[in-house]
C-alpha positions in Angstrom: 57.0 49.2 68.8 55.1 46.2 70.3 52.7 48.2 72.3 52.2 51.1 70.0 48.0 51.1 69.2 47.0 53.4 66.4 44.0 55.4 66.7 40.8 54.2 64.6 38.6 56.2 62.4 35.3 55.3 63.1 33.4 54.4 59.9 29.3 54.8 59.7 27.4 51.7 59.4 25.0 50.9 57.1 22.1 48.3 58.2 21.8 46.6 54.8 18.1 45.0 56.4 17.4 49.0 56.1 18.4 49.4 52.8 15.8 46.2 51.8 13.1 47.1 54.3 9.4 47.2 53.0 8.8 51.0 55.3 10.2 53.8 52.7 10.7 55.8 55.5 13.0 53.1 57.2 14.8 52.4 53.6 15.3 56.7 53.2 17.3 56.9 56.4 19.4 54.5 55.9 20.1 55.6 51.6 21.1 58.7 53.4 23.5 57.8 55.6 25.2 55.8 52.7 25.0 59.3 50.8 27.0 60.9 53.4 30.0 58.1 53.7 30.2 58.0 49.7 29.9 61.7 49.3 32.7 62.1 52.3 34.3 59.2 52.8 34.0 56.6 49.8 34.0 53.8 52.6 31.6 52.5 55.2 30.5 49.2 57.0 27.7 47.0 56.2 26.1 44.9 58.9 23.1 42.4 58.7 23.8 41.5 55.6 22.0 37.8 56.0 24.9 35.4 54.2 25.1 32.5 56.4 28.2 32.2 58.7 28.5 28.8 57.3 29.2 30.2 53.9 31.6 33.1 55.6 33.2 30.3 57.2 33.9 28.1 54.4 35.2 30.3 51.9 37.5 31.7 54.5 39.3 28.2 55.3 39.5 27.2 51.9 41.3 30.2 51.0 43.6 30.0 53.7 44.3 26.0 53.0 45.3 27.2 49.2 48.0 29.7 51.0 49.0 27.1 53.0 50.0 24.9 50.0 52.7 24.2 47.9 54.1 27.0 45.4 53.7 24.2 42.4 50.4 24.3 43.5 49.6 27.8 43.6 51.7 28.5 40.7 49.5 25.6 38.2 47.4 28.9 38.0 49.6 31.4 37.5 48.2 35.3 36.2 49.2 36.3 33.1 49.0 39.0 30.6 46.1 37.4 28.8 44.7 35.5 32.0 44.3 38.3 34.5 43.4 36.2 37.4 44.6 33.4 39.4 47.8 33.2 41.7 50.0 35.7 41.7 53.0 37.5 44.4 54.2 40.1 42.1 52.3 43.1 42.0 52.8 46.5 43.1 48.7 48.2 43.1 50.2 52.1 43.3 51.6 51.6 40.0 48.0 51.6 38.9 47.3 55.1 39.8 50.0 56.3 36.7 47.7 55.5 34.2 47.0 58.6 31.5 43.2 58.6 32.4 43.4 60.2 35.7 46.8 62.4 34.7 46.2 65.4 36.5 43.7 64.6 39.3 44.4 66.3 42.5 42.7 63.3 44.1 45.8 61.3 42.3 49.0 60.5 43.7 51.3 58.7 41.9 55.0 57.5 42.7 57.7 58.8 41.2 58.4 57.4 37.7 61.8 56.6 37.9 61.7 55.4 41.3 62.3 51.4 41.8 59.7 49.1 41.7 59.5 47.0 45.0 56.4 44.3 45.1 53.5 44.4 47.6 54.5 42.1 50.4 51.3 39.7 49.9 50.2 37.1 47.5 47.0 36.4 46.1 44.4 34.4 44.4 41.5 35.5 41.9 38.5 34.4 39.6 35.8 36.1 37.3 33.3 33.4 37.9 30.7 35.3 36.5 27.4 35.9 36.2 24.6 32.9 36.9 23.0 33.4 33.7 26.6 33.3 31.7 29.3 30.3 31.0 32.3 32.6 32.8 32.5 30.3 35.1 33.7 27.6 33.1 37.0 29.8 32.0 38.2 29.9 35.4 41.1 28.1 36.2 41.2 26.1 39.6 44.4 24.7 41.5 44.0 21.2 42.4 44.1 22.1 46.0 42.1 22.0 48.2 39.2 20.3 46.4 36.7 22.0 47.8 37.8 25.3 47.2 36.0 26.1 44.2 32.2 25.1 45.2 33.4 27.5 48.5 33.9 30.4 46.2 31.2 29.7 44.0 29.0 29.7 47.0 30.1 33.3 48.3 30.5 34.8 45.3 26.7 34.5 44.8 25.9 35.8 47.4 28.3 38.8 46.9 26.3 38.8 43.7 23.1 39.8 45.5 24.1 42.3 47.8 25.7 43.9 45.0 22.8 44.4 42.9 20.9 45.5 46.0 23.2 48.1 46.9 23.3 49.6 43.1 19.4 49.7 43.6 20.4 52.2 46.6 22.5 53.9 44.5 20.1 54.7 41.5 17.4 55.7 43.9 20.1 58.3 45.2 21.4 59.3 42.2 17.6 60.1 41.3 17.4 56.9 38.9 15.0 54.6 38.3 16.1 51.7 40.5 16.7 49.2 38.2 18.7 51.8 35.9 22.1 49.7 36.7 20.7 46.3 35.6 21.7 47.1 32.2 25.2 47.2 32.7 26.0 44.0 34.7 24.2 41.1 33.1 27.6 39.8 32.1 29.4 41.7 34.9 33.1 41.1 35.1 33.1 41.4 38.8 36.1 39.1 40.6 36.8 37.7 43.9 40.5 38.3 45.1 42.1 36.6 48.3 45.3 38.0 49.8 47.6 36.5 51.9 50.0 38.5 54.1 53.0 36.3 55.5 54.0 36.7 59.0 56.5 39.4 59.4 57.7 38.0 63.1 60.6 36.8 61.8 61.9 38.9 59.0 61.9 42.5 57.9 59.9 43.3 55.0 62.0 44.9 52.3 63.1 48.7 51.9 60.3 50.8 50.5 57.7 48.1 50.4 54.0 47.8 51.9 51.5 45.2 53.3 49.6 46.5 50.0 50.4 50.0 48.6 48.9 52.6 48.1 45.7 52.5 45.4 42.1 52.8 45.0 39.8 50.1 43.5 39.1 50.3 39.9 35.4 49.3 39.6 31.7 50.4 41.1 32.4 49.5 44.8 34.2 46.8 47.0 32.8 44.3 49.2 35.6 43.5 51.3 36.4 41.3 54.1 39.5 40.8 56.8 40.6 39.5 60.0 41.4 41.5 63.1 45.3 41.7 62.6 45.0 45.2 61.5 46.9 47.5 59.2 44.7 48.9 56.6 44.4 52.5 56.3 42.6 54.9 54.3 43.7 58.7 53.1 40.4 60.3 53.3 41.2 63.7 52.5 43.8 63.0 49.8 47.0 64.2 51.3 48.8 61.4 53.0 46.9 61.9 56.3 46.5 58.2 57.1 43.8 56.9 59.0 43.6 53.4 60.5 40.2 51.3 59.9 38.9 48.3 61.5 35.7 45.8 61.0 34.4 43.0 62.4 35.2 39.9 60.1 31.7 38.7 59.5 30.7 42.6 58.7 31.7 44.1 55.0 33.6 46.8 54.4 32.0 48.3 51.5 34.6 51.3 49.0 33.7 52.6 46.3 36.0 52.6 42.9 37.0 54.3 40.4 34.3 53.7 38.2 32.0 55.3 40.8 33.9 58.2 40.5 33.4 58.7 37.3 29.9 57.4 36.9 29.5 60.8 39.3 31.5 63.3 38.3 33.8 63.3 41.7 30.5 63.3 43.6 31.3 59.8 45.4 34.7 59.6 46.2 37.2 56.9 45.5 39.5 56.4 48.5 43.1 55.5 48.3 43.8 53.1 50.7 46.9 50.6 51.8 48.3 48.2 54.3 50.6 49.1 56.5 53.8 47.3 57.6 53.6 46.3 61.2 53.9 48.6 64.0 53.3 46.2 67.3 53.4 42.3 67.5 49.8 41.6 66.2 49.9 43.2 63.3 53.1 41.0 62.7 51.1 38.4 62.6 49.9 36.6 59.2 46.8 38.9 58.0 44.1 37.5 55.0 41.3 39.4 53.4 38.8 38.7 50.8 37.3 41.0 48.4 34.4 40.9 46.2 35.6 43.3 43.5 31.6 44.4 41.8 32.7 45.2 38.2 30.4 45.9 35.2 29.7 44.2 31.5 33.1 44.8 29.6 31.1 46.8 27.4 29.3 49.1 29.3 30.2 52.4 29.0 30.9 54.7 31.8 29.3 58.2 31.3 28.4 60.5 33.7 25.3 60.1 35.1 22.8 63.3 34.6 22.3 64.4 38.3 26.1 64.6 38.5 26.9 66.9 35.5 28.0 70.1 36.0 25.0 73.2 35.4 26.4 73.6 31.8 25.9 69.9 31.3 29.5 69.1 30.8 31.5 67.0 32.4 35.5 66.0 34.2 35.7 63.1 32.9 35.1 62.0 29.2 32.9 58.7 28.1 35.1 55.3 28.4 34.3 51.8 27.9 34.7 49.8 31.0 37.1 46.8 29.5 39.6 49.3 28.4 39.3 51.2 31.8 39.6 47.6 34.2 42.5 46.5 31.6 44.8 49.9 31.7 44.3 49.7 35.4 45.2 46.0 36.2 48.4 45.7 33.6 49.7 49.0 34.9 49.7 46.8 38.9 51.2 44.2 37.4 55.3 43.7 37.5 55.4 40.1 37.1 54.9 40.6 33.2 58.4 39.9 31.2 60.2 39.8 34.9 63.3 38.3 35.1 62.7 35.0 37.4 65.9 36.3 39.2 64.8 39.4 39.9 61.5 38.7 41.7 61.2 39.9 45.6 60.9 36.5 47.5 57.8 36.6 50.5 
């Protein structure tokens, strides 16, 4: 078990100085390569994306000195039914994929409904801060420690912010949109920041039937995501439990797409389920942490299908939906620590 190494699928790279160059034929190559890994994949890396390594840094130790501290501390800011963000250790993210929306989609695979619920073995931090031009961020609820987490994730967040709205530029252009066609929809974007921690697993087994992170795919227009090199996450690519391993470096992005892509195109751009592995040699037992920059749109927006991605008749898979409704049937169906007995909670 310690020496086994798994064999990486090699995602393309996306040069995100390409994808803002001032050449159109330079910016062209590059929107096509993107096509390809959303159109086949639903996942690829983005390098030379310009935030500061200062900035990477920062919001990487703060997160890690929250983990680090007391549970009353991570608890003060607990999630809740009605605040769906801050700490929480009791979720299970496969759960999400029962919802009625998606009932039926081969692309779907859901766990059995009377099978036993065991949490993902992680624990985890969030915040809508917002966007600049809104007062979001002053409903976000901060732990007391460390003090300087919350100007660290203030700081990354914005810049999250802009390669977001850069990359949905990309997008439109492909989609045959007018570039800015997006910037309706996310003036008072819902999109969050979520970091996970994964204990150590040196010393203890994780329990029966449980994951890193099981089994889901993300819920809104893409995911900028980054981890360390512990390893562990895996993607199904082809939708039938053929796992494939997936690495980056951790000042690089892994960039998804979610479900709200998905249906924004009419199954065009895929949505990749994805998970973390338990461990399988002596690194990967090691404590792993990731940070994702969940890009979400204005709770009111509604998705439709876009009209390069209707079928010839005009019609479409997947019927109109506001986003809210979407992002909150999604979320509560992850959650199990929502009327849990305190007694019956699976301990990190």
């Amino acid at each position: 078990c310690n020496s086994f190494e798994p064999d990486f699928f090699e995602l393309g790279t996306i040069n995100y100085g390409h994808l803002i160059s001032t050449q159109d034929w330079i910016r062209k190559k590059e929107e096509d390569k993107m096509l390809y890994a959303m159109e086949h994949v639903g996942f690829m890396v983005l390098t030379n994306h310009g935030i500061s390594k200062h900035i990477l840094d920062d919001v990487w130790n703060q997160t890690r000195e929250f983990f680090d501290t007391s549970i009353e501390n991570k608890e003060s800011v607990n999630m809740t039914e009605d605040y769906i963000y801050g700490y929480s250790a009791q979720e299970t993210l496969s759960l999400s994929e029962e919802i009625e929306y998606f009932a039926g989609d081969d692309d779907n695979n859901p766990q059995e409904k009377n099978a036993k619920v065991v949490v993902d073995q992680k624990e985890m931090f969030a915040a809508w801060i917002g966007a600049e031009n809104t007062n979001r961020l002053n409903n976000v609820l901060w732990p007391s420690t460390p003090s300087r987490m919350r100007e660290a994730w203030i700081a990354y967040y914005r810049e999250c912010e802009k390669i977001a709205s850069q990359l949905l530029k990309s997008f439109a252009t492909i989609l045959e949109l007018d570039s800015l066609y997006f910037e309706q929809f996310i003036d008072d974007h819902m999109s969050a920041m979520r970091a996970l921690n994964y204990p150590q697993q040196i010393n203890n087994d994780p329990p029966k039937g449980s994951l890193r992170c099981s089994a889901h795919s993300d819920y809104g227009t893409f995911t900028l995501l980054r981890q360390d090199g512990v390893g562990g996450l895996q993607l199904d690519i082809d939708g039938d439990n053929n796992w494939m391993d997936v690495i980056s470096d951790q000042y690089d992005f892994i960039v998804n797409l979610g479900n709200t892509m998905k249906l924004w195109t009419n199954d065009r751009f895929k949505s990749t389920r994805h998970r973390v592995v338990n461990p399988r040699n002596l690194k990967e037992k090691q404590r792993r942490q990731s940070i994702a920059f969940f890009h979400n749109l204005n709770g009111n927006a509604l998705i439709e299908t876009i009209p390069s991605c209707k079928y010839k008749n005009g019609s479409s898979k997947y019927k109109p939906i506001i986003f809210k409704d979407f992002l909150d049937s999604l979320h509560h169906g992850s959650q199990t620590n929502y009327d849990i007995n305190e007694n019956d909670k699976t301990e990190l």
